[in-house]
C-alpha positions in Angstrom: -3.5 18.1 2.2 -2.3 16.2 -1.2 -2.6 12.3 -1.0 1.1 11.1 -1.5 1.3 9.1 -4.3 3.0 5.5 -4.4 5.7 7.2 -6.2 9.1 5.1 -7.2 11.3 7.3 -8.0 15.1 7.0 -6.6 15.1 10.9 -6.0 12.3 10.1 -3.6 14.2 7.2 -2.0 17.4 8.9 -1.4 15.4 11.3 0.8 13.6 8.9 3.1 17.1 7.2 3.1 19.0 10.1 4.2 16.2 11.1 6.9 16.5 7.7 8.1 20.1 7.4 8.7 19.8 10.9 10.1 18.0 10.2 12.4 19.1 6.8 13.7 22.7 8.8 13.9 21.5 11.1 15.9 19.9 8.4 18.1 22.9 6.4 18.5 24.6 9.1 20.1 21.3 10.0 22.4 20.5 13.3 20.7 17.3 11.6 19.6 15.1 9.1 22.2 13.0 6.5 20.4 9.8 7.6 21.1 7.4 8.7 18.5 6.7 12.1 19.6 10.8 12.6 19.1 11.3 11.1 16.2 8.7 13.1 14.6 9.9 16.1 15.8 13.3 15.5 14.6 11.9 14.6 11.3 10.0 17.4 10.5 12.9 19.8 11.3 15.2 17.8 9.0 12.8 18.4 6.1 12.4 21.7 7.0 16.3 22.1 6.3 16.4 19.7 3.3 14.2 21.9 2.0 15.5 25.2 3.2 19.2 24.1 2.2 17.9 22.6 -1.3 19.5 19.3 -0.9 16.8 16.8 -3.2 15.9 18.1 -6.6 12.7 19.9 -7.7 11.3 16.2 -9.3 10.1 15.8 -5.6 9.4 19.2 -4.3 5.7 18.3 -4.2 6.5 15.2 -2.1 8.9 17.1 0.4 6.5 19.6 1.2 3.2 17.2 1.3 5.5 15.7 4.4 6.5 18.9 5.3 2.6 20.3 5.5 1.7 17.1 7.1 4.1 17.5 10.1 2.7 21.4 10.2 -1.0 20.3 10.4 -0.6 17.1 12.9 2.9 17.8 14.7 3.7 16.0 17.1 1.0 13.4 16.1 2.1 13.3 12.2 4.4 10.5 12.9 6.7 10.8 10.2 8.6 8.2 11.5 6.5 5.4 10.9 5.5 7.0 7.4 9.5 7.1 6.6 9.5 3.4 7.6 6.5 2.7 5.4 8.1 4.1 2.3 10.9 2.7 3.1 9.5 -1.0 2.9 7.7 0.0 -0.3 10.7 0.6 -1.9 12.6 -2.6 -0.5 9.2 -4.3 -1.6 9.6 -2.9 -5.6 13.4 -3.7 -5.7 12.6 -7.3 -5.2 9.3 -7.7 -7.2 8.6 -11.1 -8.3 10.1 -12.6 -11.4 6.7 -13.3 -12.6 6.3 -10.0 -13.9 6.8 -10.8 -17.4 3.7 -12.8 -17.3 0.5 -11.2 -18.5 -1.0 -9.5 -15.7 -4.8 -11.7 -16.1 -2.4 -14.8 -16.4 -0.8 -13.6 -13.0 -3.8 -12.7 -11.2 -5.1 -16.1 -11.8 -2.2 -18.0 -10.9 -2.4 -16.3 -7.5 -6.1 -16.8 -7.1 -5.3 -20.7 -7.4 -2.8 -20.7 -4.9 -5.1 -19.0 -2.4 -7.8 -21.6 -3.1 -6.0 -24.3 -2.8 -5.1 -22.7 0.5 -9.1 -22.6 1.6 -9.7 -19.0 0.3 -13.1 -18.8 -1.5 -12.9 -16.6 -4.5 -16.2 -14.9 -5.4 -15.2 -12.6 -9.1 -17.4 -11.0 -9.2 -20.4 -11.7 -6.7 -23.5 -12.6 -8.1 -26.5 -10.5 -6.0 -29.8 -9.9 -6.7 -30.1 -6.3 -8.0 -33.3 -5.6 -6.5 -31.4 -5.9 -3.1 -30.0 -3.0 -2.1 -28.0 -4.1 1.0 -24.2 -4.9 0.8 -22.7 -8.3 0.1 -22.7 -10.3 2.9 -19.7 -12.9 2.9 -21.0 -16.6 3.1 -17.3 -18.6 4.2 -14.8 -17.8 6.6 -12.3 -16.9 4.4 -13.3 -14.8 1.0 -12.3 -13.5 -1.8 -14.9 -11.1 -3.7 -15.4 -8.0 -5.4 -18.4 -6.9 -7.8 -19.8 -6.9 -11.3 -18.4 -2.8 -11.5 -15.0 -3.2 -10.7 -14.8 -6.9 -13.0 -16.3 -6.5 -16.3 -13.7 -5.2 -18.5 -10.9 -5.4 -16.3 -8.4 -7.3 -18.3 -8.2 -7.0 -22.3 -7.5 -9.5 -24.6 -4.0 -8.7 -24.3 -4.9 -9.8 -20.7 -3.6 -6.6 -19.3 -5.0 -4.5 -16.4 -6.8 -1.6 -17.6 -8.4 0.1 -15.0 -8.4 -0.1 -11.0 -9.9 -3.1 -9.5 -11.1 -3.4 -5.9 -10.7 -7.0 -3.9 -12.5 -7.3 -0.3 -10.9 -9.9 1.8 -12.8 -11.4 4.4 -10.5 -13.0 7.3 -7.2 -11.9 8.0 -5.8 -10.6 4.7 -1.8 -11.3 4.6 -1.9 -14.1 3.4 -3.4 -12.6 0.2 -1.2 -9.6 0.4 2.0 -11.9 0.5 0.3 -14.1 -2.7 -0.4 -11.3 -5.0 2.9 -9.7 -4.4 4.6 -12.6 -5.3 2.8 -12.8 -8.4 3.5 -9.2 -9.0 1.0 -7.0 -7.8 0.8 -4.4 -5.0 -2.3 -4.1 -2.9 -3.0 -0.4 -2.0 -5.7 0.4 1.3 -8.8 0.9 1.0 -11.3 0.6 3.4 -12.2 -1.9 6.7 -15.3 -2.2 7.8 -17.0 -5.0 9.9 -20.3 -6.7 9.8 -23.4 -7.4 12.2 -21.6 -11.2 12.8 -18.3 -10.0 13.1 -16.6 -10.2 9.8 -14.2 -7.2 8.7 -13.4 -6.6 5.2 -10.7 -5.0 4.5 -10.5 -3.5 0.8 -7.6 -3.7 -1.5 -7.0 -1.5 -4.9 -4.6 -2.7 -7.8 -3.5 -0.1 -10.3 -2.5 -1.3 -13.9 1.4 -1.2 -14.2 1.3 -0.7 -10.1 0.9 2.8 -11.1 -0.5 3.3 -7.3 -1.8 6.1 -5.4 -2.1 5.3 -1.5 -1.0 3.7 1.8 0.5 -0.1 0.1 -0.2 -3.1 2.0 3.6 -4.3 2.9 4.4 -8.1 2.5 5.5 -10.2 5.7 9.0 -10.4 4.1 9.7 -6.7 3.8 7.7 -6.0 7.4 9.7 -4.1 10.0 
């Protein structure tokens, strides 16, 4: 199945708008029970419809029948509910992106990294290991910042722009890093979690130049549900 893309179009939000009130209509009035397992089901007929009865133009065709394909592989698991949701805090999240924005992004990005260390966070860009050790990073404080020597060098041009995705691990409980670099005007997108032999998880976190983004975005406290 196609990955959906982080795409901010308002053809795309009018759909997961209009499935949205749809369904919370037809809850109101009990056609619908909250559950999961119902919502889903409800969803994935309405887009079945939408489609069928050509209501959202072609620009997100690919979109409507990712979801569609989605509910057709998992059904009553897909859980299009809580992917509607998701998309829908994205796009609340976009609407209100930090003023900050017309700041270089390297300027930006720095600003942010001194607001989480004055907050305790060590920052670590890029880690400095030993290449003849071939073992992952292992985080030395409680709460880290860090990614590696790959994803740094040539990151930012002398224009200070972005040009190219960066990775961030996060050691410790990452919202507080999510909420900082939104507000400085980047989206985190998901990567991956994984935990060490002590206990630490790291949870991975990909920015896009221009928060171009592909993938699952990291939602901010303010715009959680």
């Amino acid at each position: 199945m196609k990955e959906l893309q982080f795409n901010k179009s308002t053809d795309l939000y009018n759909l997961i708008l209009g499935g949205l009130i749809a369904l919370t209509s037809e809850q109101n009035i009990g056609k619908v029970t909250y559950r999961p397992v119902s919502e889903n089901i409800f969803l994935g007929k309405w887009l079945k419809k939408a489609k069928q009865q050509k209501r959202y133009p072609k620009s997100i065709a690919t979109e409507i029948d990712t979801l569609i394909e989605l509910y057709a592989i998992e059904g009553r698991s897909a859980d299009l509910a809580a992917l509607f949701n998701q998309f829908f805090s994205e796009f609340k999240m976009l609407k209100n992106m930090s003023q900050n924005v017309n700041l270089p992004p390297k300027t930006r990005f720095d600003n942010a990294m001194s607001e989480l260390t004055q907050d305790d966070w060590h920052i670590s860009l890029p880690i400095i290991q030993d290449q003849n050790i071939s073992e992952p990073y292992r985080a030395k404080f409680n709460k880290e910042i860090f990614t590696t020597k790959w994803y740094w060098d040539d990151a930012f041009n002398s224009k200070e722009e972005l040009t190219k995705l960066v990775s961030i691990f996060v050691v410790s409980m990452p919202q507080d890093v999510i909420d900082c670099l939104y507000h400085h005007g980047f989206i985190l997108i998901k990567g991956v979690t994984s935990r060490d032999d002590d206990g630490k998880y790291y949870y991975q976190y990909k920015i896009f130049p221009n928060n171009q983004c592909i993938g699952n975005a990291a939602i901010p406290t303010e715009y959680q549900n």
